[in-house]
C-alpha positions in Angstrom: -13.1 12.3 0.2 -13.3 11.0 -3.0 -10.1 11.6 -5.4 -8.1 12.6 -2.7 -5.0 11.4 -2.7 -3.2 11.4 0.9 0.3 11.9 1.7 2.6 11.9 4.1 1.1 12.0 7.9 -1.7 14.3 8.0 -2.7 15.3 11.5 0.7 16.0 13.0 1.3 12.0 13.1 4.6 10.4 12.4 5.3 6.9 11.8 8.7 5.2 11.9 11.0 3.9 9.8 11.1 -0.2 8.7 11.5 -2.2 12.0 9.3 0.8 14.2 6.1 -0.4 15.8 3.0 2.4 15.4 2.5 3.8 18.5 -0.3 6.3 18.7 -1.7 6.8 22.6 -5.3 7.8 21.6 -6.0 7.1 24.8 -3.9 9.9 25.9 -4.3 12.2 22.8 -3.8 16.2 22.7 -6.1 17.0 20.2 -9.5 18.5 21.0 -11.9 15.5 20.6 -10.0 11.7 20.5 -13.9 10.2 19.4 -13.8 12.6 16.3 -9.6 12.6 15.6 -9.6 10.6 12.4 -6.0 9.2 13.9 -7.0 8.0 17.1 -10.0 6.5 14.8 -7.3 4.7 12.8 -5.2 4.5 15.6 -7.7 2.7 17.6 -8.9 0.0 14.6 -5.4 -0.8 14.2 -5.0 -1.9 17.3 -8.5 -3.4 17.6 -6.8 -5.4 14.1 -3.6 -6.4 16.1 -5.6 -7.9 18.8 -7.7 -9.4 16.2 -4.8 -11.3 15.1 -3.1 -11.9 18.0 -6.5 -13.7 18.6 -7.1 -15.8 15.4 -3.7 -16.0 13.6 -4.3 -14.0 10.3 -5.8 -10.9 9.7 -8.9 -11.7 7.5 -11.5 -10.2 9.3 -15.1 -11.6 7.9 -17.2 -9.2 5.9 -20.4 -9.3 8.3 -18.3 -10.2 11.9 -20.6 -10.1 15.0 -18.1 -9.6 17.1 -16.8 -6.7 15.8 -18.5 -4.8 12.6 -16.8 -2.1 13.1 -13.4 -3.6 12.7 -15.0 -5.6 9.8 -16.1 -2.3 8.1 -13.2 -0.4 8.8 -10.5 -3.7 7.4 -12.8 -3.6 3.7 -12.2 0.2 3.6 -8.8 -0.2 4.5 -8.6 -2.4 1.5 -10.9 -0.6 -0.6 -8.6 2.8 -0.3 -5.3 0.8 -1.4 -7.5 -0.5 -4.6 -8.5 2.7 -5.0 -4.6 4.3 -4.5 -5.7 6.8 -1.8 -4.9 4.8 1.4 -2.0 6.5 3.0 2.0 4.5 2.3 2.5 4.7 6.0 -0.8 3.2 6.6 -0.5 0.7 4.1 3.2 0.0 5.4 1.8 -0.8 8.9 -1.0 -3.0 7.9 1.4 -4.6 5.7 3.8 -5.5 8.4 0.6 -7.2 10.1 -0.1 -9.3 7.1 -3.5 -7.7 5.8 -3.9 -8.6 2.5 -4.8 -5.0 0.8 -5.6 -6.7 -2.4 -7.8 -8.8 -4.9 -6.7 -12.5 -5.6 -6.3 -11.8 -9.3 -3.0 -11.6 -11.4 -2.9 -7.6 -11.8 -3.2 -7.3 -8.4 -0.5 -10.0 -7.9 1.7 -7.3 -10.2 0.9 -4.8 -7.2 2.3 -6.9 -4.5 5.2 -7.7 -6.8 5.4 -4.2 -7.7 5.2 -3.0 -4.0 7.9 -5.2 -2.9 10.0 -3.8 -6.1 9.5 -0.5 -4.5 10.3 -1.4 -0.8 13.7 -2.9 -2.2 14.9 -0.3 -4.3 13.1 2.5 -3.3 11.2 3.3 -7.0 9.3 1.6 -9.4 11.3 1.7 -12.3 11.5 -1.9 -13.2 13.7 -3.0 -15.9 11.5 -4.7 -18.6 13.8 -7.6 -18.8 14.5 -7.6 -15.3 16.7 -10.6 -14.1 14.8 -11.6 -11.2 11.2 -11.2 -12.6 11.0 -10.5 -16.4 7.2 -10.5 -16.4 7.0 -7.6 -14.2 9.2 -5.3 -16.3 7.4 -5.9 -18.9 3.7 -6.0 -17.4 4.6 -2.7 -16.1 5.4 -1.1 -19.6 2.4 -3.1 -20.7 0.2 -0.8 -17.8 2.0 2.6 -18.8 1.0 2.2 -22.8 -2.7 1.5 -21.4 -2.3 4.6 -19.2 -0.6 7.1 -21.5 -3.7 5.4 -24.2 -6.4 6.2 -21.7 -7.9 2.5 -22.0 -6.3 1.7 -18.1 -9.2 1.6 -15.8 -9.2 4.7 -13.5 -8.8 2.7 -10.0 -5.7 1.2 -11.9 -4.5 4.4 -12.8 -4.8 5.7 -9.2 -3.4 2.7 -7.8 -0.2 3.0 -10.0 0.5 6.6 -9.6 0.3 6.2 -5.3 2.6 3.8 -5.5 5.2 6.3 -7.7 4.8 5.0 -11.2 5.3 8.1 -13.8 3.1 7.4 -16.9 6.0 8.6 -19.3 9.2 7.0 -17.9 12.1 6.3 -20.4 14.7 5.6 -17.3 13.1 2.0 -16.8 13.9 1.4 -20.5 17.3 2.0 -20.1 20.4 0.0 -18.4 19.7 -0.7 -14.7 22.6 -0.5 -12.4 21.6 -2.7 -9.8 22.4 -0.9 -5.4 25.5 -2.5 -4.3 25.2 -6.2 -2.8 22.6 -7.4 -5.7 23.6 -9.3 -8.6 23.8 -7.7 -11.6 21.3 -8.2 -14.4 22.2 -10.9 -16.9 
């Protein structure tokens, strides 16, 4: 598994567009064994997560929970692929929507959530580096691509930034930005 970067649904699954709920009946699954489907898997921690929360309020499952050490096993890995760049967008989308913090408390990580919401406005990560609304993360970005394209950008990092759709050699976010219609434009 390691190194391998995952796409689009895999097994045949399709997730929604913003606003869908994840609906996988593993329960009632076609495929040949549901205990060995690595989507029902998911499909059934998810929702073994949404009950969690539904439960307790938040979704920070404790390392070493009793209750559940499955679900506490399976949340770190969850977390462990997005640091690592290989958890799947949908899947990252859907824990997302359920407020699962996929990242370290630390500032570069703090880029990534800024980053990520960059993305999930304007569809790309091509951040301005004096971007109007948040000039730091123009210009940490550009900061992260001259550590990539240098080879001193720890590998993790560099996995992390290419998932998400950065391009290691990108003039375009150097350029002028014209904002999508209905956002101010850049000052």
């Amino acid at each position: 598994r390691k190194g391998k970067r995952a796409g689009a649904g895999k097994d045949g699954e399709e997730v929604g567009g913003e606003g869908e709920d994840y609906k996988h009946d593993w329960q009632a699954c076609q495929c040949a064994n549901a205990k060995t489907c690595k989507t029902c898997r998911w499909a059934r921690q998810y929702g073994g997560l949404m009950l969690f929360r539904q439960q307790h309020g938040h979704c920070d499952v404790p390392w070493e929970w009793k209750q559940d050490a499955a679900l506490a096993r399976w949340v770190n890995e969850q977390q462990r692929h997005f640091r690592r760049g290989c958890l799947q967008g949908w899947r990252a989308c859907l824990l997302r929507r359920l407020e699962l913090r996929l990242w370290r408390c630390s500032d570069w990580w703090q880029r990534v959530e800024e980053l990520v919401a960059f993305k999930e406005r304007f569809g790309h990560c091509d951040v301005p580096i004096r971007w109007h609304h948040n000039k730091s993360l123009g210009a940490w970005l550009a900061r992260q691509r001259l550590l990539w394209r240098s080879a001193r950008l720890q590998g993790d990092r560099e996995r992390m930034l290419h998932g998400l759709g950065v391009e290691r050699h990108n003039v375009r976010a150097n350029l002028r930005w014209v904002p999508p219609p209905g956002d101010p434009p850049p000052r």
